[in-house]
DRENPA-3360 file (N, C-alpha, C; in nm, 2 decimals, always signed):
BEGIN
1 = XXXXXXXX = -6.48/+2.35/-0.54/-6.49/+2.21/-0.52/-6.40/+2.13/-0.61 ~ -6.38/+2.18/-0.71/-6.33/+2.10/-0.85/-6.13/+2.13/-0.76 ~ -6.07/+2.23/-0.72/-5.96/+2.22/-0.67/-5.92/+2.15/-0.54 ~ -6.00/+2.11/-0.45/-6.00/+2.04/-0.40/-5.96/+1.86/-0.45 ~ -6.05/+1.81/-0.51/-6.04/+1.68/-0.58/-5.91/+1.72/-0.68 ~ -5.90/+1.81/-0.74/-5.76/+1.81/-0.83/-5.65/+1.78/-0.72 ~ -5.65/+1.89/-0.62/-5.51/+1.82/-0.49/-5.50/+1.69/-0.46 ~ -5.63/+1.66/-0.44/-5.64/+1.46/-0.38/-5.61/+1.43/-0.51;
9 = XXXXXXXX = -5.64/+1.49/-0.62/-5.59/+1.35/-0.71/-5.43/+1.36/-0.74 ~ -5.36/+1.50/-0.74/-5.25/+1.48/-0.79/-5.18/+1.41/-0.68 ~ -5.18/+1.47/-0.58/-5.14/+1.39/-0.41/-5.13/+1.20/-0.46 ~ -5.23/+1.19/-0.44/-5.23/+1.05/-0.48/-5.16/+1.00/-0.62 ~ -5.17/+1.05/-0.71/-5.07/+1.03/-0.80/-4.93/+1.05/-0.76 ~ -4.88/+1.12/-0.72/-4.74/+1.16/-0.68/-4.71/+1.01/-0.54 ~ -4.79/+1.06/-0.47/-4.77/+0.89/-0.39/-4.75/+0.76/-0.46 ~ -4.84/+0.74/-0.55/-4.83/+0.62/-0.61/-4.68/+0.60/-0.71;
17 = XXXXXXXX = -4.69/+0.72/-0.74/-4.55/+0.70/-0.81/-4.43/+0.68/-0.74 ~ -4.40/+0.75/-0.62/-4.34/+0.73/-0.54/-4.32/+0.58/-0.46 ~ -4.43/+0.56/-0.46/-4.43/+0.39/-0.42/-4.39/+0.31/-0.49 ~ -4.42/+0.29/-0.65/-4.36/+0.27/-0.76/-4.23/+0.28/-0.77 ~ -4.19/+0.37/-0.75/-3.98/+0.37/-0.73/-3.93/+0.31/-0.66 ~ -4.02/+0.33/-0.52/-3.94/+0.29/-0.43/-3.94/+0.13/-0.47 ~ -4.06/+0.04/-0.52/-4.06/-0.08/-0.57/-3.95/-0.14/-0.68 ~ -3.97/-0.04/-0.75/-3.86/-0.04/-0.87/-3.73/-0.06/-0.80;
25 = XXXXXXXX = -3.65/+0.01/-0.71/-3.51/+0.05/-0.67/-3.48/-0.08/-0.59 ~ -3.62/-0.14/-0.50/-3.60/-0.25/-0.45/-3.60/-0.39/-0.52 ~ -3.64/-0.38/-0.58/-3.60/-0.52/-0.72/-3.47/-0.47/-0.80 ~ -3.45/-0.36/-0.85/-3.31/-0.37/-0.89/-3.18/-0.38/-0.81 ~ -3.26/-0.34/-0.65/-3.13/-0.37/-0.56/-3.10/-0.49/-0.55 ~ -3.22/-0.58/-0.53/-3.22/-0.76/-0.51/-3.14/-0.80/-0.64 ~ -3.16/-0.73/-0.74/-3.10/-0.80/-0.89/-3.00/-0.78/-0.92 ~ -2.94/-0.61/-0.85/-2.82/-0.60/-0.85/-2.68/-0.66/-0.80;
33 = XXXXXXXX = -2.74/-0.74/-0.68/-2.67/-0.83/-0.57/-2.59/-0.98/-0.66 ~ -2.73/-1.02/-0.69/-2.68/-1.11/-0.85/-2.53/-1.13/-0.92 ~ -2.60/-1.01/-0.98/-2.50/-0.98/-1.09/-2.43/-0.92/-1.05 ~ -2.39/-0.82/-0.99/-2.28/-0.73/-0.93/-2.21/-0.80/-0.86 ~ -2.20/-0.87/-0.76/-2.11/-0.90/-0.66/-2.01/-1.00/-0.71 ~ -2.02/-1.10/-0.80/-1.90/-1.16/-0.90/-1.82/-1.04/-0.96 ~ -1.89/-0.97/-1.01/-1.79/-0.85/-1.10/-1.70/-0.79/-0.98 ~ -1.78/-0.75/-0.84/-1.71/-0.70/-0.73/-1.60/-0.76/-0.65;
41 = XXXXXXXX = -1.65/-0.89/-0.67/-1.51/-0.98/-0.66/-1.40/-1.03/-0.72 ~ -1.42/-1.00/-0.83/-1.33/-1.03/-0.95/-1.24/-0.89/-0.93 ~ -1.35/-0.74/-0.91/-1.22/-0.61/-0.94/-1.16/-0.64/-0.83 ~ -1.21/-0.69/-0.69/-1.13/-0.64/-0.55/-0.99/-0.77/-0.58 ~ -1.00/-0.85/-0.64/-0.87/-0.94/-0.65/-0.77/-0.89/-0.71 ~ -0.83/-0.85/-0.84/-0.78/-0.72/-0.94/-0.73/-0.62/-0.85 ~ -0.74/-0.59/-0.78/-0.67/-0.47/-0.71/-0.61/-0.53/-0.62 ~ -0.61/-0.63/-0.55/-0.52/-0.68/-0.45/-0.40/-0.74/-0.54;
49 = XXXXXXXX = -0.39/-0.76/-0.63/-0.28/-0.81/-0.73/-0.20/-0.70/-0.79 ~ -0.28/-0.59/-0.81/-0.21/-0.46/-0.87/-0.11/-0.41/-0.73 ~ -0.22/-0.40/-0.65/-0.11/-0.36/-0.49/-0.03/-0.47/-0.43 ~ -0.03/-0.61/-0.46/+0.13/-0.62/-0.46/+0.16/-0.63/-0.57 ~ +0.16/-0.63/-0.66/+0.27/-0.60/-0.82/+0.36/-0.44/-0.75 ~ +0.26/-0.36/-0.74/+0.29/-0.23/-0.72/+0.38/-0.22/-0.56 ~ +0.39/-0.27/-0.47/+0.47/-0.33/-0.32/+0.61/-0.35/-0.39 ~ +0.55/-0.48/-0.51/+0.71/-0.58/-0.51/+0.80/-0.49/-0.60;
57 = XXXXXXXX = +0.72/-0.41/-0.72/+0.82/-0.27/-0.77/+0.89/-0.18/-0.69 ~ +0.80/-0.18/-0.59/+0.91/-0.05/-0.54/+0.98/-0.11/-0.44 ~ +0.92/-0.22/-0.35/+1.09/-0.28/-0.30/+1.19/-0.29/-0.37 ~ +1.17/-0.39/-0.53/+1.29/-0.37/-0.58/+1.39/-0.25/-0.64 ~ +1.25/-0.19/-0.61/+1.31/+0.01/-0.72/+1.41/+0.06/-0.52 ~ +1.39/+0.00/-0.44/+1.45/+0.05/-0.27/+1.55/-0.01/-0.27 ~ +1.55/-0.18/-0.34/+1.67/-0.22/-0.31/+1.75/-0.23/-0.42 ~ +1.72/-0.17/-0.55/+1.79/-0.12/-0.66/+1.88/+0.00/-0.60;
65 = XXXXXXXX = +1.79/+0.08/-0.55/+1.85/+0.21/-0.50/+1.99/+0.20/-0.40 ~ +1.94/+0.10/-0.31/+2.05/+0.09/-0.19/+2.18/+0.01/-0.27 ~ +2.14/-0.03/-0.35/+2.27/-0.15/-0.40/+2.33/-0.08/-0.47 ~ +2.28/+0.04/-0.54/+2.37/+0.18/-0.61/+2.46/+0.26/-0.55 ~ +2.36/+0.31/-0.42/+2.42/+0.34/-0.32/+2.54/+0.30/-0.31 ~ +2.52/+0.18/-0.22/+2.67/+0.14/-0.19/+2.77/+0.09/-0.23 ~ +2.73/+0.08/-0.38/+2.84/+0.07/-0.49/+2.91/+0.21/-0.49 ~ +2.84/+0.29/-0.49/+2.89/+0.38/-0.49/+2.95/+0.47/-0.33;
73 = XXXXXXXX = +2.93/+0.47/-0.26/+3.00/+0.45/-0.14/+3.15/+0.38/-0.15 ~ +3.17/+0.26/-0.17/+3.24/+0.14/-0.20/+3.36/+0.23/-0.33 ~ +3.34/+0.29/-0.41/+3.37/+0.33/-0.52/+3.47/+0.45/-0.46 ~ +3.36/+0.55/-0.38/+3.44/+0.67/-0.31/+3.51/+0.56/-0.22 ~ +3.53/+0.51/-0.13/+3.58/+0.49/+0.00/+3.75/+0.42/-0.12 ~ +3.75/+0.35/-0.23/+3.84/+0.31/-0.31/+3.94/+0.39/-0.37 ~ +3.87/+0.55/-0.39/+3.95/+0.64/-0.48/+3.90/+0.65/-0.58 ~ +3.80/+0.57/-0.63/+3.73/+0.57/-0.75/+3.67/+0.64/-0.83;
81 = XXXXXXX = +3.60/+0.71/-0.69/+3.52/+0.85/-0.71/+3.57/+1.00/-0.74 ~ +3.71/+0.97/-0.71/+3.78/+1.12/-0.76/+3.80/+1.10/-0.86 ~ +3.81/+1.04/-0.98/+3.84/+0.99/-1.08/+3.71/+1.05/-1.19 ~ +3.63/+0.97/-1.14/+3.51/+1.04/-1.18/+3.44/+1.16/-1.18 ~ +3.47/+1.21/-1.05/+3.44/+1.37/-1.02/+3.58/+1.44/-1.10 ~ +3.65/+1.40/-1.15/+3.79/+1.50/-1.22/+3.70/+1.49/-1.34 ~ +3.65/+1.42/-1.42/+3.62/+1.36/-1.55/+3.56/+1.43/-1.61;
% end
């Protein structure tokens, strides 16, 4: 008889705690919303400024590149570049 009532009680304990969390998780979710979502919008700007910082670097690292290029193109098509390749 005595293990029977020990099941129902731990049962019920284990339930109750379980209820308990799930209460718990649901107030810190509501609380989380609060306070989190400023911070969440402050990184997501944060990162939309990093990705164009990081866009307008490498256009200019593309049109660095191309402007080299065709200096150099420009340089061979002049004679310039045998000069340099003898050197």
């Amino acid at each position: 008889m005595l293990k029977p009532s020990k099941h129902r009680l731990f049962t019920l304990l284990a339930t109750l705690m379980f209820a308990g969390y799930l209460h718990s998780a649901t107030l810190d979710e509501s609380q989380m919303s609060r306070t989190l979502q400023p911070a969440l919008c402050a990184l997501s700007s944060s990162m939309m400024d990093l990705r164009e910082g990081l866009a307008r670097c490498a256009r200019e690292g593309k049109e660095e590149r191309i402007v080299e290029n065709n200096l150099v193109i420009v340089a061979r098509a002049a004679g310039d570049g045998d000069r340099d390749e003898e050197s």
